[in-house]
C-alpha positions as CSV (number, residue, x, y, z in Angstrom):
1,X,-6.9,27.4,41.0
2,X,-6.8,27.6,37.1
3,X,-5.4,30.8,35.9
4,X,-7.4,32.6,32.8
5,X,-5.9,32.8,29.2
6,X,-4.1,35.8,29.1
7,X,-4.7,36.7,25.1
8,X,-7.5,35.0,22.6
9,X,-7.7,31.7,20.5
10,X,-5.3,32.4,17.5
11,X,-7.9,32.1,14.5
12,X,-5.3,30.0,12.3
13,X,-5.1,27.3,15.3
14,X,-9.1,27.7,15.6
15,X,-9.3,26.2,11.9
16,X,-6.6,23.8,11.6
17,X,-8.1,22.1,14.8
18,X,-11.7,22.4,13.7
19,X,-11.0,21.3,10.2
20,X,-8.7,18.5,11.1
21,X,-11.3,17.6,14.2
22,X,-14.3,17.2,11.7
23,X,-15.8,14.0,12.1
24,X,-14.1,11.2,9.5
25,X,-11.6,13.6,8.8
26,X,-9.0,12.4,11.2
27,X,-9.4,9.1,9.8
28,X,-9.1,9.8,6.6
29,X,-5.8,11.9,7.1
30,X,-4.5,9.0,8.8
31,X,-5.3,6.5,6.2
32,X,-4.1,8.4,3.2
33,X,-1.1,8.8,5.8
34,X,-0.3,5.4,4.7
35,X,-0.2,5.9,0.8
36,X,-2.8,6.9,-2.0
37,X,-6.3,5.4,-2.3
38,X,-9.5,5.3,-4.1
39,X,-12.7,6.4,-3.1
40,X,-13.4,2.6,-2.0
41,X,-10.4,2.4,0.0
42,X,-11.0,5.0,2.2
43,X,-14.9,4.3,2.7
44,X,-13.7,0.3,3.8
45,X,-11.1,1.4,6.0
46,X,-13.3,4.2,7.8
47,X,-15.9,2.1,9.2
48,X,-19.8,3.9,9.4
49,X,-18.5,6.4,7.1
50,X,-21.3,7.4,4.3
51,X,-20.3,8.0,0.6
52,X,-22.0,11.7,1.0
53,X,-20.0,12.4,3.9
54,X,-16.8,10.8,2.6
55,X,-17.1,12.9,-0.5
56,X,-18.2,16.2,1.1
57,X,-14.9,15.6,3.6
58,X,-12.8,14.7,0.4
59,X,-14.2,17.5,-1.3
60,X,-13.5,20.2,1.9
61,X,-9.4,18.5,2.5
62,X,-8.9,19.2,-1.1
63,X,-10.4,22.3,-0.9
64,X,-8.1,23.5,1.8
65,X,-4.7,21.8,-0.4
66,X,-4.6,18.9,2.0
67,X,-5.0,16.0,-0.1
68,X,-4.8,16.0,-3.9
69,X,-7.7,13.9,-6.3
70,X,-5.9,12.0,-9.3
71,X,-8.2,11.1,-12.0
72,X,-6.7,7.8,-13.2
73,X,-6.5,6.7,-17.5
74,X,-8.3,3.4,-18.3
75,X,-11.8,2.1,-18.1
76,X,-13.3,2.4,-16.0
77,X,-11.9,5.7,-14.6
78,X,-10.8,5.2,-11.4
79,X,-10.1,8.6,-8.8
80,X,-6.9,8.2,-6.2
81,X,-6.6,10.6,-3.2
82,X,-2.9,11.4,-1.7
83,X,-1.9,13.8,0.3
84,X,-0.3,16.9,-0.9
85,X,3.2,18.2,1.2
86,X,0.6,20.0,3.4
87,X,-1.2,17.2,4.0
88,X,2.0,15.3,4.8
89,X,3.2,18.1,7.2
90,X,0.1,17.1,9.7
91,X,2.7,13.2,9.8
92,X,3.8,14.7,13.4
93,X,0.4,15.7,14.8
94,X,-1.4,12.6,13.6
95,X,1.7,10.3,15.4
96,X,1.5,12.5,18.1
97,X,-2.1,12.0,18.5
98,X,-2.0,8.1,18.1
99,X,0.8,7.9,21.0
100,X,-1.6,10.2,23.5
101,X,-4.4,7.5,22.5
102,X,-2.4,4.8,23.4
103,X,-1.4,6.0,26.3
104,X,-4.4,7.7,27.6
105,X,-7.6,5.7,25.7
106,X,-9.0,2.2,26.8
107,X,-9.5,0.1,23.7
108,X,-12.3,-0.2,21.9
109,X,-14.4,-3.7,22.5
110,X,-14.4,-5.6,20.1
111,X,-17.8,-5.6,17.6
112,X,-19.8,-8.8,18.8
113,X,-20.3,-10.9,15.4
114,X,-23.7,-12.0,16.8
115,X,-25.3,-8.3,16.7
116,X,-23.8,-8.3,13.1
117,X,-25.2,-11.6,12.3
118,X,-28.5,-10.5,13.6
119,X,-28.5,-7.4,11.2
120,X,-28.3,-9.1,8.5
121,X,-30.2,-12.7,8.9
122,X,-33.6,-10.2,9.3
123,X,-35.8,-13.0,7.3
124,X,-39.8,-12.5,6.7
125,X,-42.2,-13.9,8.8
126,X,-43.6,-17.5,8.1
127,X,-46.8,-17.1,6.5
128,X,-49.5,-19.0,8.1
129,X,-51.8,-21.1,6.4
């Protein structure tokens, strides 16, 4: 028989684990894990991410000091994301994470190229005539 918690949810473990379990948001960390990127990057290497919902997750992590936005000189301006030493802190819990899914996950299937294909060949119909 399971036993009941004997004391409440600490609030500061509530947020880290709700902000860091927002959808995209662990896969961003994870890619900026690897070394800055632009807006771009990050929206190619997350796949079925949106650009509202990249930004609006962008927006929150550096919001909360987690990742830092870099407006880069030239033309055309270019914006690179890294993460800040608090954002680097979360290293250990994102590897930790990626060993329990290796261990304890199936992998994915693998996206069949003919439901791509079929997305995008959509032609019109003949015309009859």
């Amino acid at each position: 028989m399971a036993t009941k918690p004997t004391s409440a949810l600490c609030p500061r473990y509530h947020f880290a684990v709700e902000l860091i379990g927002r959808r995209w948001t662990g896969a961003l960390l994870w890619v900026l894990s690897q070394g800055p990127a632009r807006f771009s990057d990050l929206r190619n290497a997350v796949a079925g991410v949106t650009d509202p919902m990249l930004a609006a997750r962008l927006r929150e992590l550096e919001r909360e000091g987690v990742i830092e936005r870099r407006v880069l000189p030239g033309a055309p301006v270019g914006v690179e994301y890294t993460l800040t030493d608090k954002g680097r802190a979360l290293g250990s819990v994102l590897s930790a994470i990626a060993a329990w899914s290796e261990t304890w996950l199936p992998a994915p299937k693998p996206a069949r190229a003919s439901t791509a294909r079929r997305r995008t060949a959509r032609t019109k119909p003949a015309r009859s005539g």
